[in-house]
N, C-alpha and C positions, 0 to 999 in steps of 0.2 A: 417135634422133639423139643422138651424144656432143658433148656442151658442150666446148666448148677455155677454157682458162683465159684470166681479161679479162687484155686485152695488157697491160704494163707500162711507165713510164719508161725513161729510163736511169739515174735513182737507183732505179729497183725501186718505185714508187708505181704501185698500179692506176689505169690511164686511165678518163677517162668522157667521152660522148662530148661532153655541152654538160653544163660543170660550172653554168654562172650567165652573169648577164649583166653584162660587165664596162663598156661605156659605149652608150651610145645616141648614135649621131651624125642629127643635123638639118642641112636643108642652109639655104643663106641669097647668095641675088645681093649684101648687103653685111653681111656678117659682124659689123661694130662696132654696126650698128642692132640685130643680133638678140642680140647678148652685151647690150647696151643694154637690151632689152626683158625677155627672161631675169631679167638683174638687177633690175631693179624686179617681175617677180614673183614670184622667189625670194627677195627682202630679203637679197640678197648678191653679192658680186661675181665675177666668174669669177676662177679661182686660175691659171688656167693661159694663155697665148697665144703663139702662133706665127703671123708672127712676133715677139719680147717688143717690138721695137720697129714703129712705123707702122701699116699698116692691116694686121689682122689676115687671117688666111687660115682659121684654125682658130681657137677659143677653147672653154675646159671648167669647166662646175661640178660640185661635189660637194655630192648631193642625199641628205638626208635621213642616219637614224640609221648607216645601212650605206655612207654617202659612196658612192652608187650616182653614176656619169659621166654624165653631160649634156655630150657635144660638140655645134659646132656651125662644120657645116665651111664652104668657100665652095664654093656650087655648083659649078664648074668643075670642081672636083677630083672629083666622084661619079660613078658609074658612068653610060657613055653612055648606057643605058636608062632610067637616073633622072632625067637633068639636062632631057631633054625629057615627063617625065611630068605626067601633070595635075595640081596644087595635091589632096591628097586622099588621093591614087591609092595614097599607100606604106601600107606597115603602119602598124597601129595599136599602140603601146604606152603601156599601160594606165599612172598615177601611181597607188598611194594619197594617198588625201587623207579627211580626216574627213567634210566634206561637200560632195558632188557639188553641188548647186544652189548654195551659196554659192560653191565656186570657178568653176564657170561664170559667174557672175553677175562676180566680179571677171577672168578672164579676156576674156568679153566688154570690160567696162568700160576694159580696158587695150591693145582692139583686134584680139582674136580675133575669128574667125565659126561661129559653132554650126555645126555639119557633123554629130554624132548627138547628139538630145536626148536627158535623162534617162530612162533605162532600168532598171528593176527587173527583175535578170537570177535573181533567187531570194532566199532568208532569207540577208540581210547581204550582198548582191553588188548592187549599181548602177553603173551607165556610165554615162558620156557622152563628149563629145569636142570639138574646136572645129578650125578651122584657124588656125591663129597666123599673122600677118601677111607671114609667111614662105612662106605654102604649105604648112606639114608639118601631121601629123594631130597634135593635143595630145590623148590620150585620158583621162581620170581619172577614179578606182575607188574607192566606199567597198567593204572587201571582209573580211570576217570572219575570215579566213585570215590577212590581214596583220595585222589587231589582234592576232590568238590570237600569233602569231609575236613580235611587240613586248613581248609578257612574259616572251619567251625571251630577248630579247639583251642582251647585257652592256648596262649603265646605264640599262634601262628602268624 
């Protein structure tokens, strides 16, 4: 079988087909409780809101060295198959974090519910998870990949 060449831009840049991931959106029946909650456990405040004035409908933080997106939208607006799904049910996306048991331990404490306990997934890979008060899956990863990766990026 002959290979065709990878498709291109229109400035001529080879496409791929999932470069990264650019924000994670959570959803929330009152969006200012969960930018609220966010904020106290990220020790910052969201940068971003729509709308800038009233009760928010969206709101967004920028997490960690790579300012990786943390939305958080207001129910209503998600997809009909989501808005009736059970507290759990979505995917799971993984945080690093240095230590799993200590952030579950403060995650709990600020009113998550363990939903998968601490798992030893191999050398330098642990999970776990909670459901945040919200309903969405909070998953977070000590992961050896991502440390090796933090000596590569600029101001590490």
């Amino acid at each position: 079988m002959e290979s065709e060449a990878p498709p291109t831009t229109a400035h001529g840049r080879r496409t791929t087909m999932l470069r990264g991931l650019t924000t994670i959106t959570y959803t929330a029946d009152d969006v200012a409780a969960a930018r609220d909650w966010y904020a106290a456990l990220l020790g910052q405040e969201a940068y971003f809101a729509q709308p800038a004035d009233g009760a928010p409908a969206y709101v967004e933080f920028r997490v960690g060295a790579d300012e990786d997106e943390l939305g958080i939208m207001d129910r209503r607006f998600a997809a009909a198959s989501a808005r009736g799904a059970a507290a759990g049910s979505g995917a799971t996306v993984y945080w690093a974090v240095d230590d799993v048991q200590a952030t579950l331990a403060r995650l709990v404490e600020l009113g998550a519910v363990p939903h998968e306990p601490r798992t030893e997934r191999g050398p330098g890979f642990v999970t776990a998870s909670v459901l945040d008060p919200f309903g969405n899956v909070l998953g977070v990863m000590e992961n050896r990949h991502f440390d090796d990766l933090g000596a590569t990026r600029p101001g590490a």
